[in-house]
The first five atom37 places (N, CA, C, CB, O) and aatype in JSON, in Angstrom:
{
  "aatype": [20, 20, 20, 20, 20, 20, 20, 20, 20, 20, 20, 20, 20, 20, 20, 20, 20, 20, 20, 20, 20, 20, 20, 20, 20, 20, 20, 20, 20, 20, 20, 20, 20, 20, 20, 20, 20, 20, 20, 20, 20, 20, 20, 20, 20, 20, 20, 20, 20, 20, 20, 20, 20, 20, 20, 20, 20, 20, 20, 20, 20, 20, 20, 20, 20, 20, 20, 20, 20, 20, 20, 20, 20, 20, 20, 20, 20, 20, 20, 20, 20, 20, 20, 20, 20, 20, 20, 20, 20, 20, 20, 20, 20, 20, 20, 20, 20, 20, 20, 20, 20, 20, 20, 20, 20, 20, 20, 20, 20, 20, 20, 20, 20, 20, 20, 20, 20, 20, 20, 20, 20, 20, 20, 20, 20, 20, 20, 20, 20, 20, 20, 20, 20, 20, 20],
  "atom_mask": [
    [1, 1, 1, 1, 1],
    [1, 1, 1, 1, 1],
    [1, 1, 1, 1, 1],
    [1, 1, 1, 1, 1],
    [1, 1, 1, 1, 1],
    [1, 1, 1, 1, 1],
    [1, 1, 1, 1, 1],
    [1, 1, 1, 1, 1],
    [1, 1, 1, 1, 1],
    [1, 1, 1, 1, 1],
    [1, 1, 1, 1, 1],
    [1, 1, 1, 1, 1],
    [1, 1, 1, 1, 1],
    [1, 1, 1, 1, 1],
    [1, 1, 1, 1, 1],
    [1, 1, 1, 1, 1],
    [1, 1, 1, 1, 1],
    [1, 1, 1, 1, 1],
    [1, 1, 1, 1, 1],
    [1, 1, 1, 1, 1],
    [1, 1, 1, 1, 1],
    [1, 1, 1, 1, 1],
    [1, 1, 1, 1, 1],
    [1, 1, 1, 1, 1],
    [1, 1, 1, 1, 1],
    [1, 1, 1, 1, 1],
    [1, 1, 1, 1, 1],
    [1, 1, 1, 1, 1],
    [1, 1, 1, 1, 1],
    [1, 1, 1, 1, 1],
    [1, 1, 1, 1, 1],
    [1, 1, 1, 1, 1],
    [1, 1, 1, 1, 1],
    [1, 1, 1, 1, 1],
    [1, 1, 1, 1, 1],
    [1, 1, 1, 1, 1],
    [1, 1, 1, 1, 1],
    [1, 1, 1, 1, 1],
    [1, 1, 1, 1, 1],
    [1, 1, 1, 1, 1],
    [1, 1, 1, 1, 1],
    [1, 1, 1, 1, 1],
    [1, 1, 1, 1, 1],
    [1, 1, 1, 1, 1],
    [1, 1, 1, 1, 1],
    [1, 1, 1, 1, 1],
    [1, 1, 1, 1, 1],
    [1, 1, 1, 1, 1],
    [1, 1, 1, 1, 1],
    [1, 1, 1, 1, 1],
    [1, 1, 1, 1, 1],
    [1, 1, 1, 1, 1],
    [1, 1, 1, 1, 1],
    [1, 1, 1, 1, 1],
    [1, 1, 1, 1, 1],
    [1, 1, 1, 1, 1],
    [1, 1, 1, 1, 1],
    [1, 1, 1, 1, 1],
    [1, 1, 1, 1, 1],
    [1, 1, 1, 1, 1],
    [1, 1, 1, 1, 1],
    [1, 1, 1, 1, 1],
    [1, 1, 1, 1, 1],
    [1, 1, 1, 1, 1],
    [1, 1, 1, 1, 1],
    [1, 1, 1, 1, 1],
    [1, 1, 1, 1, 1],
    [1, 1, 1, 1, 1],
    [1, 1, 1, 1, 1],
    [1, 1, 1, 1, 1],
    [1, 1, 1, 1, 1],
    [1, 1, 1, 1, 1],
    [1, 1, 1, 1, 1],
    [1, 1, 1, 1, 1],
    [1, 1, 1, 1, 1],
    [1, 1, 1, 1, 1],
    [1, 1, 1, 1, 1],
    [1, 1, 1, 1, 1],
    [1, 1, 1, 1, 1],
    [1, 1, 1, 1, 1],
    [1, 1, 1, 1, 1],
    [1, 1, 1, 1, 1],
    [1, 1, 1, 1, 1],
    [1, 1, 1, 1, 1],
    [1, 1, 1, 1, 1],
    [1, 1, 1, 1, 1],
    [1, 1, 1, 1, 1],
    [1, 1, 1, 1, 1],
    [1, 1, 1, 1, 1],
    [1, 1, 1, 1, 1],
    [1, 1, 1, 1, 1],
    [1, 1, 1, 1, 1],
    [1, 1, 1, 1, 1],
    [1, 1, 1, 1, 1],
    [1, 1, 1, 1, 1],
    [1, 1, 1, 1, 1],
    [1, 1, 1, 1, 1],
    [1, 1, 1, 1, 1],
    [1, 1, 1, 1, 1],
    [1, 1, 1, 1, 1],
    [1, 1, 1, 1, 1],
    [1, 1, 1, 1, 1],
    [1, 1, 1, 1, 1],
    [1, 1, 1, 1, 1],
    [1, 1, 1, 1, 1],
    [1, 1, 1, 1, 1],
    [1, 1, 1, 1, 1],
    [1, 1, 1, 1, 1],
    [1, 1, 1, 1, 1],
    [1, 1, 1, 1, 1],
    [1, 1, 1, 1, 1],
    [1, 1, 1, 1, 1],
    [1, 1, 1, 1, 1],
    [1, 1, 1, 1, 1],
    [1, 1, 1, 1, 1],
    [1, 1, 1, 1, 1],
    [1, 1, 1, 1, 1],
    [1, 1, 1, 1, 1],
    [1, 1, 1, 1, 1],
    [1, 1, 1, 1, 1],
    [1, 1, 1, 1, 1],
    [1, 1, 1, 1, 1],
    [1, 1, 1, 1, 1],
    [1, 1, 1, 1, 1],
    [1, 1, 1, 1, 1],
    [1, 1, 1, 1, 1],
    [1, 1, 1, 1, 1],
    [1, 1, 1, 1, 1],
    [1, 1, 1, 1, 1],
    [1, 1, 1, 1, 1],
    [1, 1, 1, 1, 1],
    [1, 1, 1, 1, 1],
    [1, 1, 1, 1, 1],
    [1, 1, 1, 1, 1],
    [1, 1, 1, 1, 1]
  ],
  "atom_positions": [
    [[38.41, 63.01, 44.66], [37.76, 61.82, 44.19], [38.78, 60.92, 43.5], [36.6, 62.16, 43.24], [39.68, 61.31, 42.75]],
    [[38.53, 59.77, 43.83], [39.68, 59.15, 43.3], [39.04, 57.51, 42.48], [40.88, 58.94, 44.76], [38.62, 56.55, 43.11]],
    [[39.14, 57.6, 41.2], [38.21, 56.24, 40.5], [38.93, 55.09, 41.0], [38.15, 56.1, 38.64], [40.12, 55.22, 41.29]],
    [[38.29, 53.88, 41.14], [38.6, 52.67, 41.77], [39.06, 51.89, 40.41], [37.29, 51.98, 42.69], [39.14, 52.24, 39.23]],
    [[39.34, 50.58, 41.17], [39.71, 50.06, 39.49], [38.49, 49.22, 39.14], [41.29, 48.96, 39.27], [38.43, 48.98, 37.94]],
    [[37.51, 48.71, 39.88], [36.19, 48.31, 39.63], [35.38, 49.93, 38.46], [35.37, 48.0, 41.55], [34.54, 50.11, 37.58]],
    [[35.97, 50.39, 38.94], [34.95, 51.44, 37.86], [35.73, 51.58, 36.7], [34.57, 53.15, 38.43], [35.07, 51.3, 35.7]],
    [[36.8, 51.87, 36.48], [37.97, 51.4, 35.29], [37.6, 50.89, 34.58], [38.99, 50.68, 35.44], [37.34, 51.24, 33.43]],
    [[37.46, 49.88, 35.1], [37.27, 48.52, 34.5], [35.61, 48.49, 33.51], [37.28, 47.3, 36.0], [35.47, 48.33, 32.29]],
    [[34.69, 48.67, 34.43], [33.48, 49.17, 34.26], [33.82, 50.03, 32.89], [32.93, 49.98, 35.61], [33.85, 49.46, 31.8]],
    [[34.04, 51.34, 33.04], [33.91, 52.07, 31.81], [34.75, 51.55, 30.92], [34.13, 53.44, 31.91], [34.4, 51.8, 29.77]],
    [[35.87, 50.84, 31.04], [36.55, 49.81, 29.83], [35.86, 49.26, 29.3], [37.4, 48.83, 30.06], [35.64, 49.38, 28.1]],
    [[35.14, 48.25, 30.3], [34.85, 46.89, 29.69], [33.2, 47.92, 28.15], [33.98, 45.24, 31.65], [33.09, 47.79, 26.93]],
    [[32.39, 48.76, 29.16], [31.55, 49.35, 28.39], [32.03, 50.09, 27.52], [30.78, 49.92, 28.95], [31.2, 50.04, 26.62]],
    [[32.72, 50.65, 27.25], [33.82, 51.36, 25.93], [33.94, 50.33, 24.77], [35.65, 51.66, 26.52], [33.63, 50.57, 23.61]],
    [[34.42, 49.2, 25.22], [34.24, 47.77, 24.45], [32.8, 47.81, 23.29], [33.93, 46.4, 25.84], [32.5, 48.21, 22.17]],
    [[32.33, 47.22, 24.29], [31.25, 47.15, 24.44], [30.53, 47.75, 23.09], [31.03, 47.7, 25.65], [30.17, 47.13, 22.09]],
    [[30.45, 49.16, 23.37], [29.91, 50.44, 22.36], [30.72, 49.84, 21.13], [30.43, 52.35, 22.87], [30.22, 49.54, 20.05]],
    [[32.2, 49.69, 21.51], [32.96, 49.51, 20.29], [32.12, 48.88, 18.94], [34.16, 48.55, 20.7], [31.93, 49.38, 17.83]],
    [[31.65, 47.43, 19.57], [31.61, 45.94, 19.13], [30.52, 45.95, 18.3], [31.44, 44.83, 20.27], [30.11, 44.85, 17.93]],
    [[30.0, 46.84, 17.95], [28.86, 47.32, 16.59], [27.84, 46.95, 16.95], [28.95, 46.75, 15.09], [27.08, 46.78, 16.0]],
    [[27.12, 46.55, 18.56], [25.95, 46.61, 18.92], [25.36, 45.04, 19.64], [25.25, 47.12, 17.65], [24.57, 44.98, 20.57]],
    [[25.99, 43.85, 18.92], [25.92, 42.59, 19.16], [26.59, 42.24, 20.41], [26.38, 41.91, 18.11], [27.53, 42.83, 20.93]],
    [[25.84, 40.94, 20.92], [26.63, 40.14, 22.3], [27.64, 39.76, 22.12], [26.14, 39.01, 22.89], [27.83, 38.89, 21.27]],
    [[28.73, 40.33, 22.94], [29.91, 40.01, 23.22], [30.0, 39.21, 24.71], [30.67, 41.29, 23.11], [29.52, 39.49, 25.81]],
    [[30.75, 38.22, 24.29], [31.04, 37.33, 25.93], [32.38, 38.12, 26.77], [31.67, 35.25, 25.58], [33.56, 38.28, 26.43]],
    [[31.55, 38.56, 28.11], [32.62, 38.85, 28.95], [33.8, 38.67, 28.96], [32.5, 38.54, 29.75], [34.61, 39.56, 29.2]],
    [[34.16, 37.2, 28.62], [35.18, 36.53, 28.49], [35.96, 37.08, 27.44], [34.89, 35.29, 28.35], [37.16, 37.14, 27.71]],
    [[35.5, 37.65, 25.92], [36.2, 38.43, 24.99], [36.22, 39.77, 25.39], [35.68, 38.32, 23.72], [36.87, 40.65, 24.82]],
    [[35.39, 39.96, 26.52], [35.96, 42.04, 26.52], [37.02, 41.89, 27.76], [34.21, 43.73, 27.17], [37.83, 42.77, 28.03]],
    [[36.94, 41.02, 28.25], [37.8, 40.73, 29.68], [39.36, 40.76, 29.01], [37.36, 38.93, 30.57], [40.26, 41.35, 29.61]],
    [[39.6, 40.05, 27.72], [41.18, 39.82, 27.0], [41.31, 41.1, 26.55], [41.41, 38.63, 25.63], [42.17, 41.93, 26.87]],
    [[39.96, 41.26, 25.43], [40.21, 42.93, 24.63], [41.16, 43.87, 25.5], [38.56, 43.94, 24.49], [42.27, 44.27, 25.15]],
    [[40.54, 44.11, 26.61], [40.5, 45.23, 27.67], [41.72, 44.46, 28.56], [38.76, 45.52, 28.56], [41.77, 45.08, 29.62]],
    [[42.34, 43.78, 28.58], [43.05, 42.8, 29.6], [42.67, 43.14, 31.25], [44.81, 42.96, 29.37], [43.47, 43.59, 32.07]],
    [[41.67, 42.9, 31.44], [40.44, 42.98, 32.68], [40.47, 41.22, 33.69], [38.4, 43.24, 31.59], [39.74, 40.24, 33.56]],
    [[41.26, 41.41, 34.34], [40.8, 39.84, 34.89], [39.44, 39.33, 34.82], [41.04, 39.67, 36.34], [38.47, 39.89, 35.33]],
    [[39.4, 37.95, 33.99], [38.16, 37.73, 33.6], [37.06, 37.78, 34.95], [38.22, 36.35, 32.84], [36.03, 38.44, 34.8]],
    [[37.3, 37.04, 36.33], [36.79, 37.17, 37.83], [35.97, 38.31, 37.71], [37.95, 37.38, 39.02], [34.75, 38.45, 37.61]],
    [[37.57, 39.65, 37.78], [36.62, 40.84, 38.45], [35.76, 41.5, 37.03], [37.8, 42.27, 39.36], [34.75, 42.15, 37.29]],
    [[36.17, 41.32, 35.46], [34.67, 41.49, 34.7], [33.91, 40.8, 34.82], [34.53, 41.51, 33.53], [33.13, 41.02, 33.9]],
    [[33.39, 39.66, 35.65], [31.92, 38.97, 35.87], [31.63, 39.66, 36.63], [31.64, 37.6, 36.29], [30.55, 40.23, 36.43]],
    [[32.43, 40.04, 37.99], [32.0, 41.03, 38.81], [31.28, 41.81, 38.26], [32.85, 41.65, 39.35], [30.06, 41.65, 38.26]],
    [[32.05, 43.13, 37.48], [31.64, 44.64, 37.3], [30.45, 43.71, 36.1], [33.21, 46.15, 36.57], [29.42, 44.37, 36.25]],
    [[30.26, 43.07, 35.52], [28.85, 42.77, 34.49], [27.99, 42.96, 35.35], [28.55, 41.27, 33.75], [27.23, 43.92, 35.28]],
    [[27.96, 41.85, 36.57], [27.0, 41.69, 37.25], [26.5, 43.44, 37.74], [27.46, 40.58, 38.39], [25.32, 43.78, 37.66]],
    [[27.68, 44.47, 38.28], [26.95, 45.11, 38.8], [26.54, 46.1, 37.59], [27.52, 45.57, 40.03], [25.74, 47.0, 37.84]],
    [[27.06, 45.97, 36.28], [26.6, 46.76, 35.6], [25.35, 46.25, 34.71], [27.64, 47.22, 34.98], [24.64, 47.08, 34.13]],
    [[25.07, 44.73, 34.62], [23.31, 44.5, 34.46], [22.68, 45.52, 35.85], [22.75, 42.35, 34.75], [21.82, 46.31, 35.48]],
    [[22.96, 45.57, 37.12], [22.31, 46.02, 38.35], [21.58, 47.27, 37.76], [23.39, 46.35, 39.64], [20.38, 47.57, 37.73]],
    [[22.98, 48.07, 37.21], [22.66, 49.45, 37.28], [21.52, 50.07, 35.77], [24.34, 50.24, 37.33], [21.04, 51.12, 35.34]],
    [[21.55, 49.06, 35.55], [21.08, 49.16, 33.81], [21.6, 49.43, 32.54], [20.35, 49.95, 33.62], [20.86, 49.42, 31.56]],
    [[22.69, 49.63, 32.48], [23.67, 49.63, 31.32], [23.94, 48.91, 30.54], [24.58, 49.76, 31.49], [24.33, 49.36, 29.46]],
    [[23.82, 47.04, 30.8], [23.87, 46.28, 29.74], [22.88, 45.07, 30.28], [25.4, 45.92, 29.32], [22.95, 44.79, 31.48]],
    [[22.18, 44.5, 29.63], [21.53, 43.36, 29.65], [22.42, 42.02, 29.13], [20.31, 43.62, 28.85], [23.35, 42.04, 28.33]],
    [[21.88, 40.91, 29.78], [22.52, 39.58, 29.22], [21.66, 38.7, 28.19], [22.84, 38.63, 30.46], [20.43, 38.76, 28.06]],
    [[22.57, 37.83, 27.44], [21.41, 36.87, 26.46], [22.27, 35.78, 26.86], [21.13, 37.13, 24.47], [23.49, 35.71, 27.02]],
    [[21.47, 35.05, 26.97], [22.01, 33.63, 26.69], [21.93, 32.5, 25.75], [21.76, 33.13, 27.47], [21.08, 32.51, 24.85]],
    [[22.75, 31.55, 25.9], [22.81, 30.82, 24.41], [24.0, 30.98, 23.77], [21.79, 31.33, 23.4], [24.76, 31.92, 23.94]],
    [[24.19, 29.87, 22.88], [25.21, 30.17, 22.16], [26.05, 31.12, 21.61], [25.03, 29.85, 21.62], [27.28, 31.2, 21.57]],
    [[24.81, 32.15, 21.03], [25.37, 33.21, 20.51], [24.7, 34.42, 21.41], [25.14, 33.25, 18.92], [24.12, 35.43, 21.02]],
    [[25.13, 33.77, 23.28], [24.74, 35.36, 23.61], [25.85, 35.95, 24.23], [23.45, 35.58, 24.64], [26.88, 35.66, 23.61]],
    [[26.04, 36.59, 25.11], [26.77, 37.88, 26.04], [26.13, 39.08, 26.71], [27.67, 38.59, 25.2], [25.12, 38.99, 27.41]],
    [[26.94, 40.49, 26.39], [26.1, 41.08, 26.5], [25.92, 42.15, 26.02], [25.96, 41.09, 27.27], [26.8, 42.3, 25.17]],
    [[25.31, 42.97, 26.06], [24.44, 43.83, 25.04], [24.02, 45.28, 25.61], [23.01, 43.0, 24.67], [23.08, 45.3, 26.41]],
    [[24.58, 46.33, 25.32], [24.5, 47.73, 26.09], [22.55, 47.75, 26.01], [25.59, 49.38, 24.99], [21.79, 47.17, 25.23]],
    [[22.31, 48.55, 27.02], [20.76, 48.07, 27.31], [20.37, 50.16, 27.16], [20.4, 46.88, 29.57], [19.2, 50.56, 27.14]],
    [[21.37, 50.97, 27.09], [20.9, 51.77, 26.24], [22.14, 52.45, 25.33], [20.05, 52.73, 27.0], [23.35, 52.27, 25.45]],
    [[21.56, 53.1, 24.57], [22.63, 53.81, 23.8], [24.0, 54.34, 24.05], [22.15, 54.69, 23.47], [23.96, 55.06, 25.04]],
    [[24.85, 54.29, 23.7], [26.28, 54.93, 24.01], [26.27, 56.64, 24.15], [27.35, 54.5, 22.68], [27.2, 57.08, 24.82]],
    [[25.57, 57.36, 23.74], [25.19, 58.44, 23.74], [24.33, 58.53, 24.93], [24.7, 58.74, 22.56], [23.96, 59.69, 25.1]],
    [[24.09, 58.1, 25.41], [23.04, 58.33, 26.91], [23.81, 57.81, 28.33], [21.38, 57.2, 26.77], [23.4, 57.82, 29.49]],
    [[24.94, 57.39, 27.82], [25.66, 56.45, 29.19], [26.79, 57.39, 29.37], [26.31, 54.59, 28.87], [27.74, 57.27, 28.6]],
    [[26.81, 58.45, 30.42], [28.13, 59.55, 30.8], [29.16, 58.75, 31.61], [27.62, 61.0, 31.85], [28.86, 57.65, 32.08]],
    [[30.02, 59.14, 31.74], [30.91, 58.91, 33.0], [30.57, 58.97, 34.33], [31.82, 59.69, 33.01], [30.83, 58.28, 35.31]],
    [[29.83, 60.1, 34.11], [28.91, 60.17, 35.73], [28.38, 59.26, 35.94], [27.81, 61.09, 36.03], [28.75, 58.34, 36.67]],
    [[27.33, 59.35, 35.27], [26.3, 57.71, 35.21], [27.09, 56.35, 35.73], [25.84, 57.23, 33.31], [26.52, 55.54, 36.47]],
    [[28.41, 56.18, 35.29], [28.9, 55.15, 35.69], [29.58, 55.46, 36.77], [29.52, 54.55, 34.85], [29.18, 54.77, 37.71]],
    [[30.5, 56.25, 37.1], [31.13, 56.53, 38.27], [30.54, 56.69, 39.16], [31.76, 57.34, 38.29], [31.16, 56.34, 40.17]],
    [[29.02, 57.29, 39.45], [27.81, 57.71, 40.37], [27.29, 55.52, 40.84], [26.11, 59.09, 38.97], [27.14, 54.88, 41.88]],
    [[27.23, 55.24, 39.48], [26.8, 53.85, 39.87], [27.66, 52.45, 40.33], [26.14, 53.5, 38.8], [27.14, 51.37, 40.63]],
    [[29.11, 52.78, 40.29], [29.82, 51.99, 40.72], [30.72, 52.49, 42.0], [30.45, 51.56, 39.64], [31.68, 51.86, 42.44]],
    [[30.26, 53.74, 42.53], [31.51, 53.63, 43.57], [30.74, 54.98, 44.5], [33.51, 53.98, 42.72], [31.43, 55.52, 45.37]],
    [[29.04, 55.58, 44.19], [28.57, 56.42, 44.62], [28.96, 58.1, 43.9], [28.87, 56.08, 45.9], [29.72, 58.42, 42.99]],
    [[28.4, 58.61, 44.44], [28.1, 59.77, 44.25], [29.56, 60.63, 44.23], [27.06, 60.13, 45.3], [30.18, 60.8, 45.28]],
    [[30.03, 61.11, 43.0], [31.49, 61.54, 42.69], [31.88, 62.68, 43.6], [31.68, 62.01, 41.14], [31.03, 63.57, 43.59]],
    [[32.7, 62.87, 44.22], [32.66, 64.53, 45.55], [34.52, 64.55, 45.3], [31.89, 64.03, 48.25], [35.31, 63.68, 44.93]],
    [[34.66, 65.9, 45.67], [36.13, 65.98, 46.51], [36.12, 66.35, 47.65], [37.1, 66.82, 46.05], [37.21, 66.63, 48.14]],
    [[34.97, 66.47, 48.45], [34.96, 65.95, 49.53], [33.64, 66.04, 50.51], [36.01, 66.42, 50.01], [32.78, 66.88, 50.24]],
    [[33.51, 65.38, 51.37], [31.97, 64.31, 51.54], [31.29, 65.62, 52.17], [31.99, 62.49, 52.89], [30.06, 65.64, 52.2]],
    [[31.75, 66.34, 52.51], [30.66, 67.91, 53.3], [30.03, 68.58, 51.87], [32.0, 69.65, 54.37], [29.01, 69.27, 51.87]],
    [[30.56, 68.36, 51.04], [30.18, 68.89, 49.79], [28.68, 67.8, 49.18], [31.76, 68.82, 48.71], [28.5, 68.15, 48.01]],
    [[28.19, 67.28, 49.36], [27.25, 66.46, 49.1], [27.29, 65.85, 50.56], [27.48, 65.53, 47.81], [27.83, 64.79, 50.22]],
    [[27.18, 65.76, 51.52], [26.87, 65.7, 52.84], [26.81, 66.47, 53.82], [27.35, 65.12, 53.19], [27.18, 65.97, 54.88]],
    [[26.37, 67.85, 53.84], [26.59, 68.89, 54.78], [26.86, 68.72, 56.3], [25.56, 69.63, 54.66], [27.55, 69.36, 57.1]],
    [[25.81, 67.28, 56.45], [25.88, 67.07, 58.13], [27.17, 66.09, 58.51], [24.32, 66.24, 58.76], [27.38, 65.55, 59.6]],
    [[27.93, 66.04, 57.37], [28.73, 64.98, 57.97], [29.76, 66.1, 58.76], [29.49, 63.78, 56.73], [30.48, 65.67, 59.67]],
    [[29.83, 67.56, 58.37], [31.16, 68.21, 58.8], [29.94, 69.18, 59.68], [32.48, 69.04, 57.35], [28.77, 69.5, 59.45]],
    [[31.13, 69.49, 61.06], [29.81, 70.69, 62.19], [30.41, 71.74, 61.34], [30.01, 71.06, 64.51], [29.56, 72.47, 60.82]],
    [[31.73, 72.04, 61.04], [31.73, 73.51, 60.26], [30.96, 73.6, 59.01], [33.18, 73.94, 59.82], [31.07, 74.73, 58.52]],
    [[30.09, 72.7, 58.23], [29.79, 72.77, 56.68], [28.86, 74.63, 56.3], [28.46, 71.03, 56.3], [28.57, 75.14, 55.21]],
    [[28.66, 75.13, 57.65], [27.76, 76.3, 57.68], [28.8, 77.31, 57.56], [26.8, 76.47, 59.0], [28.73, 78.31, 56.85]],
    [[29.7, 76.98, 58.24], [30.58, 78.44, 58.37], [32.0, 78.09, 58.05], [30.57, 79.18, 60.01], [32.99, 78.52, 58.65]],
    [[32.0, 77.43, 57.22], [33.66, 76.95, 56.92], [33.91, 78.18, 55.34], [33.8, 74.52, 56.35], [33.1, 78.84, 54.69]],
    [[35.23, 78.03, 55.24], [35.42, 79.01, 54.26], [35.65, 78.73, 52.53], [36.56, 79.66, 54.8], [35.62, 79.36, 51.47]],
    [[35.96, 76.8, 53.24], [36.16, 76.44, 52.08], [34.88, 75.27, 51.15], [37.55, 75.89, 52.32], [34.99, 74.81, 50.01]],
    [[33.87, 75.09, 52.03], [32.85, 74.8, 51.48], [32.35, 74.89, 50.59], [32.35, 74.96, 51.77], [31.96, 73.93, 49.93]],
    [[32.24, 75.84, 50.36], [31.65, 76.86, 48.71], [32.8, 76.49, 47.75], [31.61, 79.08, 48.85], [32.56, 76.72, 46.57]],
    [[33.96, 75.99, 48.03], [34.85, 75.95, 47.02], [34.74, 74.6, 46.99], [36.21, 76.58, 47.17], [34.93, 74.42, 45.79]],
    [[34.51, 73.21, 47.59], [33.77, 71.92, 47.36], [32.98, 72.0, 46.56], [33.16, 71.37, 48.29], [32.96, 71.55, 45.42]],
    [[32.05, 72.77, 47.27], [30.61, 72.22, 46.29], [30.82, 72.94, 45.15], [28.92, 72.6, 46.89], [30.05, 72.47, 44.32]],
    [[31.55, 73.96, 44.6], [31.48, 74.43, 43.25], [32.62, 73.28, 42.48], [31.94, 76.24, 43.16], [32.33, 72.73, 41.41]],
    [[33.84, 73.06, 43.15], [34.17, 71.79, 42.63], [33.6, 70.12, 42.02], [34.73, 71.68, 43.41], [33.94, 69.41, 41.08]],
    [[32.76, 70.01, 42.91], [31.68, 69.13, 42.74], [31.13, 69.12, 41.67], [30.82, 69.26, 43.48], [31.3, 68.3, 40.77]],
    [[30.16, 70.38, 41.7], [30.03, 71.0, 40.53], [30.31, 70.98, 39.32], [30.24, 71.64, 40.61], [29.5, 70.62, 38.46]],
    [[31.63, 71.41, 39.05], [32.38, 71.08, 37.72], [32.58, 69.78, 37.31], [33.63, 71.57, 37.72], [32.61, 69.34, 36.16]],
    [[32.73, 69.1, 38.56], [33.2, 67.28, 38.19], [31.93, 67.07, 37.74], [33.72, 65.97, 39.64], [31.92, 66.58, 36.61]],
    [[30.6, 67.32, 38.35], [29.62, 67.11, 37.64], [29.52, 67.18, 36.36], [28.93, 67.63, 37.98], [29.63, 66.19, 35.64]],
    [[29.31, 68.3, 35.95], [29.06, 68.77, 34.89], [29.99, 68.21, 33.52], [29.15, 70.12, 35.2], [29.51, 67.78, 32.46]],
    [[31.45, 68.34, 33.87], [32.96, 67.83, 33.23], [32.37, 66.21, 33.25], [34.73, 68.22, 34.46], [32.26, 65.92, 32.06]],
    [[32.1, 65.44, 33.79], [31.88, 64.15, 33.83], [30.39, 63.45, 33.08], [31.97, 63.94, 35.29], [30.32, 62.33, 32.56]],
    [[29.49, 64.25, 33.16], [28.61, 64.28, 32.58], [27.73, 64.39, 31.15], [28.59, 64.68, 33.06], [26.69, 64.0, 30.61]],
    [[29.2, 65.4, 30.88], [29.45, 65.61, 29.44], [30.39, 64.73, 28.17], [29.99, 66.8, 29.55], [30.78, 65.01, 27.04]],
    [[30.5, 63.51, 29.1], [31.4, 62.88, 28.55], [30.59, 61.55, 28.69], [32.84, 63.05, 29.15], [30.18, 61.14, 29.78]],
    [[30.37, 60.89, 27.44], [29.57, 59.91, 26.7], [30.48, 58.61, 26.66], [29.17, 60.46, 25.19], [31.69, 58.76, 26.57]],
    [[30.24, 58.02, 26.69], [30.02, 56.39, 25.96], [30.75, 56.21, 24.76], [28.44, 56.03, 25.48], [31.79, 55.62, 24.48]],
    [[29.64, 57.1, 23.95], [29.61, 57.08, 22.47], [31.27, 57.77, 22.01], [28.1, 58.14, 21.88], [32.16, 57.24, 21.35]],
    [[31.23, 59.15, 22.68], [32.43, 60.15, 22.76], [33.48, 59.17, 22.65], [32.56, 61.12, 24.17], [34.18, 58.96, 21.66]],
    [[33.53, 58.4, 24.12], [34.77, 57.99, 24.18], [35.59, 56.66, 23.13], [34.75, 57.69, 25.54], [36.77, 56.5, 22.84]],
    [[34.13, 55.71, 22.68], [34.55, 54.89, 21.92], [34.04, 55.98, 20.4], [33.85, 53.25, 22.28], [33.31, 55.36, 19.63]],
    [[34.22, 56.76, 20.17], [34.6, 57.6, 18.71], [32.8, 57.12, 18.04], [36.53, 56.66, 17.47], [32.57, 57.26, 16.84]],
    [[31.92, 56.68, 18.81], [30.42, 56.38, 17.49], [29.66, 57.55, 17.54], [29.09, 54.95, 17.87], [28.7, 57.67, 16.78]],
    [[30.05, 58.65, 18.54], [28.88, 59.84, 17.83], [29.96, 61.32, 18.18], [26.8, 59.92, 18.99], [29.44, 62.43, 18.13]],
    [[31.14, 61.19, 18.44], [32.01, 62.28, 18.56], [31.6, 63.59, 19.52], [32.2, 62.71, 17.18], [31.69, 64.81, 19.39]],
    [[31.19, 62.85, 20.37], [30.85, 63.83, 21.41], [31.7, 63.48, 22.65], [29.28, 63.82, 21.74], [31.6, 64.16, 23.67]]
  ]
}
């Protein structure tokens, strides 16, 4: 599995985000914070209002605004929502894509890999990473 820089960016710009004590921040200030080309953070906003992670306000004093807690938003969560479903490799969460996925030897060692990325990725917060609940 290999993270894109759209998802990078993504868990940057939301790392920010958590940082910023809860209030709207303009793209435009997490885009410098994070040195994120401002372009591709309108991008990743847009797809991260999509996914539900932050809502927008508008107005003078709007931006945007994590839409749930930093403690509820994993790595998975974001990596699953910006670039699909995390694998080291696609027979492992696609059985029919490979004709050996039944009798191959190393299958079982995918999907338990998988597995761990799951789990390893999952366990890792929002909150954790910007230091607000130390998990």
């Amino acid at each position: 599995m290999e993270v894109t820089r759209k998802t990078d960016y993504a868990i940057r710009l939301l790392q920010e985000l958590a940082r910023s004590g809860g209030g709207p921040v303009s793209v435009r200030e997490l885009a410098e914070r994070q040195n994120v080309p401002y372009a591709f953070a309108r991008s990743v906003q847009r797809d991260l209002v999509s996914a539900g992670f932050v809502t927008t306000l508008r107005g003078a004093k709007g931006g945007v605004v994590l839409a749930r807690t930093p403690a509820s938003i994993t790595l998975y969560d974001v990596v699953a929502s910006m670039q699909g479903t995390p694998s080291v490799a696609v027979c492992a969460h696609d059985p029919e894509w490979c004709e050996f996925s039944g009798g191959c030897a190393v299958h079982r060692v995918w999907c338990d890999a998988d597995a761990m990325l799951r789990e390893f990725l999952g366990s890792k917060t929002l909150a954790g990473l910007s230091d607000t609940d130390g998990k």
